[in-house]
N, CA, C and O atoms as CSV, one atom per row, in Angstrom:
chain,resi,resn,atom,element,x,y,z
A,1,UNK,N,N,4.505,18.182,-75.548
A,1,UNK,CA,C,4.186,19.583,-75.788
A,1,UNK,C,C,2.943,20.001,-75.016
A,1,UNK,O,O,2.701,21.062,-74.440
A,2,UNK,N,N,2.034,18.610,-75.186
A,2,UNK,CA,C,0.978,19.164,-74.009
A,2,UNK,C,C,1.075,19.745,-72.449
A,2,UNK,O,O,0.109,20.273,-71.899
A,3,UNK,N,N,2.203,19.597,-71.895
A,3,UNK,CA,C,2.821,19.725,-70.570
A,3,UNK,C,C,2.588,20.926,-70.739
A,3,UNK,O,O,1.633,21.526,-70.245
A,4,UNK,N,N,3.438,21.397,-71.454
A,4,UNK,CA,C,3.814,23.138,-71.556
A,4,UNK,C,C,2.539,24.213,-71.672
A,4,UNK,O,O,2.725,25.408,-71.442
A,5,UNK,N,N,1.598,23.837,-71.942
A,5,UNK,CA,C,0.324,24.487,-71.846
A,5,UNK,C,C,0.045,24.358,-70.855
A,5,UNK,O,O,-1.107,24.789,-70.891
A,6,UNK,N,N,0.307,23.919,-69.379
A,6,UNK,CA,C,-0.232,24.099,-68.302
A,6,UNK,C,C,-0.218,25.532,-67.507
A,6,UNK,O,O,0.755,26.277,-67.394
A,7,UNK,N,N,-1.415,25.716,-67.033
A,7,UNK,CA,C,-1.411,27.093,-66.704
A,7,UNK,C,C,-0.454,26.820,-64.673
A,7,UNK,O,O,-0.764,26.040,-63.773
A,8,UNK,N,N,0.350,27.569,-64.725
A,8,UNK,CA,C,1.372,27.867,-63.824
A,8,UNK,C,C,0.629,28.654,-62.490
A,8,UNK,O,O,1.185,28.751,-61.396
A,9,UNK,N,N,-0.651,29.163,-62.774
A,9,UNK,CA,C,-0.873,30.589,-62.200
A,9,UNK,C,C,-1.411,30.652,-60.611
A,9,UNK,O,O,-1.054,31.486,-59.778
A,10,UNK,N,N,-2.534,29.355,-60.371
A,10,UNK,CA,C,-2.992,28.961,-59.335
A,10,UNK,C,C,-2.117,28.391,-58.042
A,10,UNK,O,O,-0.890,28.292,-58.051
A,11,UNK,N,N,-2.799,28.111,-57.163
A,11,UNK,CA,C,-2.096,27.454,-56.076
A,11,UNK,C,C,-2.139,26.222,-56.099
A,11,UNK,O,O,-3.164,25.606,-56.390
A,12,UNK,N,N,-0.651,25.483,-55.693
A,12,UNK,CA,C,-0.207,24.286,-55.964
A,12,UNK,C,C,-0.695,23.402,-55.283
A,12,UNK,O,O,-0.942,23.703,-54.115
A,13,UNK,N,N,-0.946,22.292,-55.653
A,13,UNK,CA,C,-1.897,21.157,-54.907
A,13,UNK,C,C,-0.955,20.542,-53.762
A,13,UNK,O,O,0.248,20.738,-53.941
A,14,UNK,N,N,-1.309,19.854,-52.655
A,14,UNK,CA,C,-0.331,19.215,-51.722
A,14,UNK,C,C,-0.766,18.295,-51.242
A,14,UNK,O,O,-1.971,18.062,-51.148
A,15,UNK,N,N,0.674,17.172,-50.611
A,15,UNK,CA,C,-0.290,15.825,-50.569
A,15,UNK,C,C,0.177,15.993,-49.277
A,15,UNK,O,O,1.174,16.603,-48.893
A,16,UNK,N,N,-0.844,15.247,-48.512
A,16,UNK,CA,C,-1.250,15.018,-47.172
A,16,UNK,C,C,-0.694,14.043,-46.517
A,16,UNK,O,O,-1.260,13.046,-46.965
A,17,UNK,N,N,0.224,13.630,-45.567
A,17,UNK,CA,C,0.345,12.332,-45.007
A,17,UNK,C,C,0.950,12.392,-44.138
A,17,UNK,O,O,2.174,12.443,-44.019
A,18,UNK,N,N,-0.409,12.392,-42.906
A,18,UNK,CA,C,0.340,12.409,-41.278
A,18,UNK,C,C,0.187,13.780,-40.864
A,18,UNK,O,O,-0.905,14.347,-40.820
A,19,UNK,N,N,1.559,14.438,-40.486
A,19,UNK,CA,C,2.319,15.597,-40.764
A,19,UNK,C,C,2.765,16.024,-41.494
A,19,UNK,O,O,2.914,17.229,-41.295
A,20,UNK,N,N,3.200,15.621,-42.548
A,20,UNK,CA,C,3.547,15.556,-43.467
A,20,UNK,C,C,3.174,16.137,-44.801
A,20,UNK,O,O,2.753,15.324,-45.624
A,21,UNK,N,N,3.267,17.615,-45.226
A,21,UNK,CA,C,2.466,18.136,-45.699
A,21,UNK,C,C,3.523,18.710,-47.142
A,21,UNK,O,O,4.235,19.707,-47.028
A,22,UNK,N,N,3.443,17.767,-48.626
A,22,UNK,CA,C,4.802,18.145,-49.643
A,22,UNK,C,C,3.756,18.767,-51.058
A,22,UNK,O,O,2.614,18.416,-51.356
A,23,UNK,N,N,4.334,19.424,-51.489
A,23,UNK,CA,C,3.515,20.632,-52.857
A,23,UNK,C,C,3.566,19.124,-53.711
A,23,UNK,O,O,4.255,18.173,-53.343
A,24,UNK,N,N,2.676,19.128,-54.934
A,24,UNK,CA,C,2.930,18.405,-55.865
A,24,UNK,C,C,4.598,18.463,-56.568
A,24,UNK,O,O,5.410,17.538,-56.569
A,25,UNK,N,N,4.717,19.378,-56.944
A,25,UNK,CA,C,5.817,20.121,-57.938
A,25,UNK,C,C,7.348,19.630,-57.310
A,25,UNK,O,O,8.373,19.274,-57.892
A,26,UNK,N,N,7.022,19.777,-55.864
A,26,UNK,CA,C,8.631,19.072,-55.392
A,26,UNK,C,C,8.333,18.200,-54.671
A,26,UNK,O,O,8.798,18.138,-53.533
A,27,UNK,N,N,7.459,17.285,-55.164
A,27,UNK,CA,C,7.510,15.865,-54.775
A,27,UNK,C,C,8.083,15.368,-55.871
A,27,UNK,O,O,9.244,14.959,-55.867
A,28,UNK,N,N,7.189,15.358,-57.087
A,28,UNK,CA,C,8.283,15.704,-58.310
A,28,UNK,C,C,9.431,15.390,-58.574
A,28,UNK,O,O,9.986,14.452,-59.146
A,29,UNK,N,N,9.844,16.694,-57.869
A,29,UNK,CA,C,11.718,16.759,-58.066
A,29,UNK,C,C,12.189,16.169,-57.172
A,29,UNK,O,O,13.370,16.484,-57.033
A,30,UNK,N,N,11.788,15.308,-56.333
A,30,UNK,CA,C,12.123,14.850,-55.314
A,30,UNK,C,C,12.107,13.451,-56.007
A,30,UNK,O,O,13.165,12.822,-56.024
A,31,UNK,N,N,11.084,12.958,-56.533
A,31,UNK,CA,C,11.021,11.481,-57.231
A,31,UNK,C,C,12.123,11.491,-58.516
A,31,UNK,O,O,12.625,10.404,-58.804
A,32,UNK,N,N,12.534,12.746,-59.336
A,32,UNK,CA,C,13.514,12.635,-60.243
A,32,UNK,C,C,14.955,12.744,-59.803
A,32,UNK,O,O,15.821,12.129,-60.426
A,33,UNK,N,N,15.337,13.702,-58.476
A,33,UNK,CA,C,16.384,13.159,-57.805
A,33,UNK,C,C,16.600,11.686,-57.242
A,33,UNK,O,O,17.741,11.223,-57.258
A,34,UNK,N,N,15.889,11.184,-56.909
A,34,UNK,CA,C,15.753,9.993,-56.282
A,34,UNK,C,C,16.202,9.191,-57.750
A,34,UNK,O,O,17.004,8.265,-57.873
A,35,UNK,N,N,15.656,9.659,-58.464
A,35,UNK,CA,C,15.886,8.345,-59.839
A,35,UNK,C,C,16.796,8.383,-60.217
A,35,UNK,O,O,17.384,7.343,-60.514
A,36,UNK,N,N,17.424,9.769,-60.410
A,36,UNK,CA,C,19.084,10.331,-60.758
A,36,UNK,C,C,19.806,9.315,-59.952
A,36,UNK,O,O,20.441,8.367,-60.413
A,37,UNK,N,N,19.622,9.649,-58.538
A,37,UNK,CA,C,20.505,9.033,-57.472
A,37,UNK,C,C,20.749,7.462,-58.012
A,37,UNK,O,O,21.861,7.065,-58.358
A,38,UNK,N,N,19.657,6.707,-58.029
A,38,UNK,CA,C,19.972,5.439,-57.987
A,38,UNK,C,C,20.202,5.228,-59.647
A,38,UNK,O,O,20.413,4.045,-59.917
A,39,UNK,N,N,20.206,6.071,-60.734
A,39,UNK,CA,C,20.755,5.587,-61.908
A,39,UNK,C,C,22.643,5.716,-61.550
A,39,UNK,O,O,23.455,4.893,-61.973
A,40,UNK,N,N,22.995,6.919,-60.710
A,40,UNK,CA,C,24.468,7.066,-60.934
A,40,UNK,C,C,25.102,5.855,-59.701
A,40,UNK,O,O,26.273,5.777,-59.330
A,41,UNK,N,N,23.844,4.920,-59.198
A,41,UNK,CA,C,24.718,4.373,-58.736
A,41,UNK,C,C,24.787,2.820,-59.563
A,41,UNK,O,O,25.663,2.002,-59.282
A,42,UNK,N,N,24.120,2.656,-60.225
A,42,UNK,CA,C,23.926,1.620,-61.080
A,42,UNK,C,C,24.463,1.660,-62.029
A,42,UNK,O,O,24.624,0.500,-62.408
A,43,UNK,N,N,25.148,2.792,-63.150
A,43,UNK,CA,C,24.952,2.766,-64.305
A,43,UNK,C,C,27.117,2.863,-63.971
A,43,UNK,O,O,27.552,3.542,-63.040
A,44,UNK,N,N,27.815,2.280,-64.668
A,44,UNK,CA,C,29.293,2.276,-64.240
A,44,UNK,C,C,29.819,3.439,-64.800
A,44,UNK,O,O,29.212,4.129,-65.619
A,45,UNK,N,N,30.877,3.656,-64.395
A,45,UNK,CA,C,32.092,4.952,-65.010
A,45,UNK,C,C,32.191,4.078,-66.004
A,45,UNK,O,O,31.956,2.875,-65.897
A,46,UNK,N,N,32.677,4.870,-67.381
A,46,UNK,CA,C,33.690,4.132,-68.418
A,46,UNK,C,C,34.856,4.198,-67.618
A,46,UNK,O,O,35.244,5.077,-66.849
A,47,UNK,N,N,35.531,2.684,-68.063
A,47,UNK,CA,C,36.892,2.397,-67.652
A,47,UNK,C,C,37.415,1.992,-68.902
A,47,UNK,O,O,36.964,1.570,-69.966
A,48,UNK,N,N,39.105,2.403,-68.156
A,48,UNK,CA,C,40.010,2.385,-69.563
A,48,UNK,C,C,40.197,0.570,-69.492
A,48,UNK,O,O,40.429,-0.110,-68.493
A,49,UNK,N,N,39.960,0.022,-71.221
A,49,UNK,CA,C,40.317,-1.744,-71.032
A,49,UNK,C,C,41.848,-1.439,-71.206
A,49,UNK,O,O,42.353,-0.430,-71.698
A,50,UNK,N,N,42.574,-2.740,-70.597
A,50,UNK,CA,C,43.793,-2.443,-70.530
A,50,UNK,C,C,44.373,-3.529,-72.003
A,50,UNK,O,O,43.590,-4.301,-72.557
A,51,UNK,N,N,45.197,-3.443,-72.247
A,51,UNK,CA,C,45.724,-4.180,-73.736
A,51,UNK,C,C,46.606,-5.513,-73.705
A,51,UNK,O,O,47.396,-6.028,-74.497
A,52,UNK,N,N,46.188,-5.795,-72.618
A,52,UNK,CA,C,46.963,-7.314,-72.586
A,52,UNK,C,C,48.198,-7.177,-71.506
A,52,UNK,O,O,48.859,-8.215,-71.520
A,53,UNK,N,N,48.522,-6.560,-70.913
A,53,UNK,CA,C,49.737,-6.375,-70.679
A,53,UNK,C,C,49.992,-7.241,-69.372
A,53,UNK,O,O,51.114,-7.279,-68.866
């Protein structure tokens, strides 16, 4: 809940590297896509078990 009190209003911080110039906020979403990505490739489909046949 403490998150949500952050004030939104200012200008966004950015990290530096090289040329390389990314906002905090979608580095972010960039590190939670990334985590998405490699959970859907790790984590299996349910599959149907088959019954003996």
């Amino acid at each position: 809940m403490a998150l949500l009190a952050l004030s939104l209003n200012g200008p966004a911080k950015f990290f530096n590297w090289g040329f390389i110039s990314v906002s905090i906020p979608n580095l972010i979403m960039i590190g939670c896509i990334f985590v998405l990505f490699i959970l859907a490739l790790v984590i299996p489909f349910p599959t149907h078990k088959e019954d003996g046949k």
